[in-house]
N, C-alpha and C positions, 0 to 999 in steps of 0.2 A: 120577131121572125128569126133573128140568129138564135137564140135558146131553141128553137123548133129545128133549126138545120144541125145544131149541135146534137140536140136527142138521139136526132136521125143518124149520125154520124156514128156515134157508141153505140147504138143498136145494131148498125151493121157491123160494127167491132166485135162484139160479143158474139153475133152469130157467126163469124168466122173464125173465132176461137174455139167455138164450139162446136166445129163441125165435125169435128174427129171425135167427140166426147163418148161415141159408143160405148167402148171400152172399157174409159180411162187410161190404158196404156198406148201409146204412143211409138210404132216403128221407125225412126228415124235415121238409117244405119243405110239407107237405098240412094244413094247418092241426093240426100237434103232431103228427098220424097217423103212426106208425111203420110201414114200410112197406120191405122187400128189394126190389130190382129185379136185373137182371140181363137183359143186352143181348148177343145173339150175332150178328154180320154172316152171313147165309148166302149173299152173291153175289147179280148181279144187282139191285145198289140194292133189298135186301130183308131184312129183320130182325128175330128174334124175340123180342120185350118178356116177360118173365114180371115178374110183380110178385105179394109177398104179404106180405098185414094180419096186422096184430098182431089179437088176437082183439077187438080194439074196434069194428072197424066195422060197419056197416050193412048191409042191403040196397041197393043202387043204387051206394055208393061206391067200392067195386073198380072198376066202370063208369067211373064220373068219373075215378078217380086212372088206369088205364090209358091213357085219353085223355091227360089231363094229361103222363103218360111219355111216353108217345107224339110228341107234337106238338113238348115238349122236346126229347127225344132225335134226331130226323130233323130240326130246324132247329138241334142243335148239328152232324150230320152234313152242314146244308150243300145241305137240301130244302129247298126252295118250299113244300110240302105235300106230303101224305102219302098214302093211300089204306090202307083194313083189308082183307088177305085173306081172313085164317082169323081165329077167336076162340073162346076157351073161356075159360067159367069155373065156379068150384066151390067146394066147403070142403075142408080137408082137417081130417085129425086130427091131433094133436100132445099131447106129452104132459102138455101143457097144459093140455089142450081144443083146439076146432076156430079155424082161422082162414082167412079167405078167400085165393083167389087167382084171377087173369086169367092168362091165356096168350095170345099174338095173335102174328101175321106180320104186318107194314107194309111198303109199299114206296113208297120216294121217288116223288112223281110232278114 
């Protein structure tokens, strides 16, 4: 019985280490908030930001933290500023539980 409660234990370890494995890269820079991004150029000084939370967050700070990529990302690119096309955002499911995410298009202005 304890080898069975111990399996169980590392399994659930693992899956919370890998909850953020989308990526591979790791935003940590958000006050501790663990957080995946993921940056695609699609032409036309324009680019698609996804970002997603670790199951901690809030209401409103997917919001923040997208901004935050955002602004970072187009002034390491070498923008003045930016502009929002599109935005979505949602929860999803994981086998975790649910954790938030943003999706948006930006383009250099």
């Amino acid at each position: 019985m304890p080898y069975r409660m111990m399996f169980l234990l590392g399994l659930l370890a693992l899956g919370a280490c890998s909850q953020l494995k989308e990526t591979g890269r790791a935003v940590t820079q958000y006050n501790g908030v663990m957080m995946d991004s993921e940056e695609h150029y699609l032409g036309q000084r324009r680019y698609r930001i996804v970002l997603r939370g670790s199951s901690v967050l809030f209401d409103g700070q997917v919001e923040q933290f997208f901004r935050r990529r955002a602004e970072d990302y187009t002034r390491s690119m070498g923008c003045r500023d930016w502009k929002l096309l599109e935005y979505k955002a949602g929860i999803e499911s994981t086998l975790l539980g649910a954790r938030r995410y943003a999706d948006g298009v930006v383009e250099c202005a």
